[in-house]
C-alpha positions as a Markdown table, in Angstrom:
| # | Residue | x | y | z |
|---|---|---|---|---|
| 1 | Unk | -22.0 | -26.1 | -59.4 |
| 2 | Unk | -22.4 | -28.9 | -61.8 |
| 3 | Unk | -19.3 | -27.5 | -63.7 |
| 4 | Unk | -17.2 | -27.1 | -60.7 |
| 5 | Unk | -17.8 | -31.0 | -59.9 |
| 6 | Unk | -17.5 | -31.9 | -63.5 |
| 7 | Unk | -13.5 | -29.9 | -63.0 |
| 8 | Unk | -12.9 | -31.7 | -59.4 |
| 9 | Unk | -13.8 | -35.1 | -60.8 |
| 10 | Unk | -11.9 | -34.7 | -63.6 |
| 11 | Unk | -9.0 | -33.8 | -61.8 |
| 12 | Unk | -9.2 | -36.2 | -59.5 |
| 13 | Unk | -9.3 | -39.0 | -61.9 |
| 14 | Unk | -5.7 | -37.5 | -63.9 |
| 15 | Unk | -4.1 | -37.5 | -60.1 |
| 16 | Unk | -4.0 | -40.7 | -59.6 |
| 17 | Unk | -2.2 | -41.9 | -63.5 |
| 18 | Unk | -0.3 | -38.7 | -62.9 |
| 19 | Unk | 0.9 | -39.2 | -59.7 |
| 20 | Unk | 1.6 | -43.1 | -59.4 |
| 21 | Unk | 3.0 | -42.9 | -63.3 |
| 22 | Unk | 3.9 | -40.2 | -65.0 |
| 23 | Unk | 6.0 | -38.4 | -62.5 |
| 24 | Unk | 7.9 | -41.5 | -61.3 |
| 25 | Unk | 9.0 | -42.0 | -64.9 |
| 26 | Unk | 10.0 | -39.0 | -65.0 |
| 27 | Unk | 11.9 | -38.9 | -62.1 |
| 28 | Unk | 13.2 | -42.4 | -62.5 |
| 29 | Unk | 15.0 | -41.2 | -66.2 |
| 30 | Unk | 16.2 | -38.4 | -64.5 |
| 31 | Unk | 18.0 | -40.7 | -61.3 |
| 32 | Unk | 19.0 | -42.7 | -64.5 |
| 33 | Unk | 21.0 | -39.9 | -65.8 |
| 34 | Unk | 22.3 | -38.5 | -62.3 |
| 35 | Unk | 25.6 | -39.5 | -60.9 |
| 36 | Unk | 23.8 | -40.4 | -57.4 |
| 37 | Unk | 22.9 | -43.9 | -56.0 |
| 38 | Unk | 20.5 | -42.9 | -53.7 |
| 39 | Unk | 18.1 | -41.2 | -56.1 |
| 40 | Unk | 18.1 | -44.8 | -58.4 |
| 41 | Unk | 17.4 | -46.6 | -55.0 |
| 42 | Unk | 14.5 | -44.7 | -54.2 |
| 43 | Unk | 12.7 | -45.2 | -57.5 |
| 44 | Unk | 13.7 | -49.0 | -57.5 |
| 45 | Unk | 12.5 | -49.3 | -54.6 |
| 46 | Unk | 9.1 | -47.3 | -55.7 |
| 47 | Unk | 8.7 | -49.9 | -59.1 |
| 48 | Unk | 9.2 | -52.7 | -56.9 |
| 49 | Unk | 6.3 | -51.4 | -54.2 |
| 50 | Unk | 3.9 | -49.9 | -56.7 |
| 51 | Unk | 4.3 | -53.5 | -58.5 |
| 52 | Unk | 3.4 | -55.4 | -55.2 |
| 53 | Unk | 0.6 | -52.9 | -54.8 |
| 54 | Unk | -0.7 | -53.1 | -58.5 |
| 55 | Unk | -0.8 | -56.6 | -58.4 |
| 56 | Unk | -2.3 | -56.8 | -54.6 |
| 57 | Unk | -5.3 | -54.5 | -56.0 |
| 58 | Unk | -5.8 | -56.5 | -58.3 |
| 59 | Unk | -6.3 | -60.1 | -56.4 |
| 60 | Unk | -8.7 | -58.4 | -54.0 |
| 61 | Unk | -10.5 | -56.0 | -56.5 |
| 62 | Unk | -14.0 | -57.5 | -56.0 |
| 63 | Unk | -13.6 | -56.5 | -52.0 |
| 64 | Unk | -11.7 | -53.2 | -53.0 |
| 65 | Unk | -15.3 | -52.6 | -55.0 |
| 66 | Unk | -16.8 | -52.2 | -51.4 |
| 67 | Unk | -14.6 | -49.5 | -50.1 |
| 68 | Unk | -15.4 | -46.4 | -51.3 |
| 69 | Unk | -12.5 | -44.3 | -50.0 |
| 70 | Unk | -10.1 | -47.2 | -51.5 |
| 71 | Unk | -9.0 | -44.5 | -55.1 |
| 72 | Unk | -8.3 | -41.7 | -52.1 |
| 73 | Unk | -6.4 | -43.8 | -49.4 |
| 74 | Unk | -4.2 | -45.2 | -53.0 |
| 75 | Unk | -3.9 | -42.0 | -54.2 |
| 76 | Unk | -2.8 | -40.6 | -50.6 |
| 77 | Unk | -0.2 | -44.5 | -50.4 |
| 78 | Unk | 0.8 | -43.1 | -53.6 |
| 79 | Unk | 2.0 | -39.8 | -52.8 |
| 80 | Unk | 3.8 | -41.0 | -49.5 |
| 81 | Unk | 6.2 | -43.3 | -51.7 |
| 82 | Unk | 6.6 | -40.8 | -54.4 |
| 83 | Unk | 7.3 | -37.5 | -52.8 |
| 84 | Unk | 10.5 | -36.9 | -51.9 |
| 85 | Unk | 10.5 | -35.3 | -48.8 |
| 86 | Unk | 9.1 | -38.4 | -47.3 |
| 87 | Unk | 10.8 | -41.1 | -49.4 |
| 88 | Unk | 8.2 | -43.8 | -48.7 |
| 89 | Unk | 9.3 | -46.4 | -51.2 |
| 90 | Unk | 12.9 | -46.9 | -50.2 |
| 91 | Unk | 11.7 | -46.9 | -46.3 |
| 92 | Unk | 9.4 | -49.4 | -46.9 |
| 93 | Unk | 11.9 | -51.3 | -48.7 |
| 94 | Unk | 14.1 | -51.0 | -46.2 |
| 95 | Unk | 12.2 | -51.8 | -43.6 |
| 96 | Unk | 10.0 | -54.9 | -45.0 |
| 97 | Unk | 11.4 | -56.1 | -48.3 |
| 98 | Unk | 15.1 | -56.2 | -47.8 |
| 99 | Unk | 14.0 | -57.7 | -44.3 |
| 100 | Unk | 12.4 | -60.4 | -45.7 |
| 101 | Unk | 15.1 | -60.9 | -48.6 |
| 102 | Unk | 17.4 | -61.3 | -45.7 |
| 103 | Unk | 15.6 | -63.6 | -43.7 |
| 104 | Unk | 15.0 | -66.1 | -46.7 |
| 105 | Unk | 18.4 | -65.8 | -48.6 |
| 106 | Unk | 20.3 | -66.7 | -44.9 |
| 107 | Unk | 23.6 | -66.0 | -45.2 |
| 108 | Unk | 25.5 | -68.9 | -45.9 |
| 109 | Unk | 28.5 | -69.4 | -47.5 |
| 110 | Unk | 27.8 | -72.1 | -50.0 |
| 111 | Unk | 24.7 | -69.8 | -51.1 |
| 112 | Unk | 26.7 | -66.4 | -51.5 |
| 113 | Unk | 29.4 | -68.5 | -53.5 |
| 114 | Unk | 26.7 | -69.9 | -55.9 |
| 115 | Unk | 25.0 | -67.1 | -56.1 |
| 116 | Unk | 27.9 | -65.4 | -57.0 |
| 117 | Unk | 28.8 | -68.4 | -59.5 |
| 118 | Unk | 25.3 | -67.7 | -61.4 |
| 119 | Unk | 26.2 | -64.1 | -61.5 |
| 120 | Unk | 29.7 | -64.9 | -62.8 |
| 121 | Unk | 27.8 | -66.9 | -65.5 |
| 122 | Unk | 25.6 | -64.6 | -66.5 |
| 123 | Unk | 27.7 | -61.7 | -67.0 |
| 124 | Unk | 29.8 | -63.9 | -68.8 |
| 125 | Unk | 26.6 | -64.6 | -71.4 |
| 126 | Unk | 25.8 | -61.2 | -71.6 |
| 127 | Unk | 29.7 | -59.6 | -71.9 |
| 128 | Unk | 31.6 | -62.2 | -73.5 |
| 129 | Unk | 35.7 | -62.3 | -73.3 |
| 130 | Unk | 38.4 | -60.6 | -74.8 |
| 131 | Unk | 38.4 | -63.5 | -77.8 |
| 132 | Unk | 35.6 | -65.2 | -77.8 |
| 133 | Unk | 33.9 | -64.4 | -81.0 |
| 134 | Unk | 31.0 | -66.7 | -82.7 |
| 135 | Unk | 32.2 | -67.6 | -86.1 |
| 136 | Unk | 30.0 | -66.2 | -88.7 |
C-alpha cells in the first residue's frame, strides 16, 4: 500500500501545476493562433482570475495553512475555469469583473473621449506615422 500512496500523492501534487499551468498555456498559444475571439476571451479571462486568485492565496496563506481541504477545493476552482465544457473563467468574468469595470468606469462621455485620447496616444508611441522617422 505504501507504494500506491507514494503514486496518488505524487499525482496529486503534478495536478495541480498541470492543471492551473501547463494546459492553460497550452491552450492559450493555441486561442493565439486560432481565428476565433471567443477561445482568446476565455483564456484572458482565466489569466486575469487565476491572477486574482494567486495573489488572494497568497495575502491569506497563514489562514489557508488551517484548511486542510484548501489544495483540493483549488484544484477542483481550477478545473471549473479551465475546462471547457464549463468555461468558468469567462463566466466569472462576465458576471463579476466586467460588472465591476462597469460600475467604476461610468459611462461618461468626457471619460470615453479621454480614454480614447490616451489610446490614440499610445498607439501612436508604439506605431509611429507614415513619415515620422528618428534621425540617426
Amino acid at each position: 500500500m505504501g507504494k500506491f500512496s507514494t503514486l496518488v500523492s505524487q499525482a496529486h501534487s503534478l495536478a495541480g501545476p498541470s492543471l492551473a499551468l501547463i494546459y492553460p498555456l497550452y491552450a492559450s498559444v493555441m486561442a493565439l493562433e486560432s481565428t476565433s475571439k471567443l477561445d482568446d476571451e476565455q483564456w484572458l479571462a482565466y489569466w486575469i482570475i487565476y491572477s486574482f486568485l494567486t495573489l488572494v492565496e497568497m495575502v491569506i496563506q497563514p489562514a489557508l495553512e488551517y484548511i486542510p481541504i484548501w489544495y483540493d477545493v483549488k484544484l477542483l476552482l481550477v478545473g471549473w475555469l479551465v475546462l471547457p465544457q464549463f468555461k468558468g473563467a469567462a463566466f466569472l468574468y462576465e458576471r463579476f469583473v466586467r460588472e465591476q469595470l462597469k460600475k467604476s468606469r461610468g459611462t461618461s462621455q468626457t471619460q470615453t473621449q479621454t480614454h480614447n485620447k490616451g489610446k490614440a496616444k499610445f498607439v501612436d508611441f508604439i506605431i509611429p506615422k507614415k513619415g515620422e522617422h528618428e534621425a540617426h
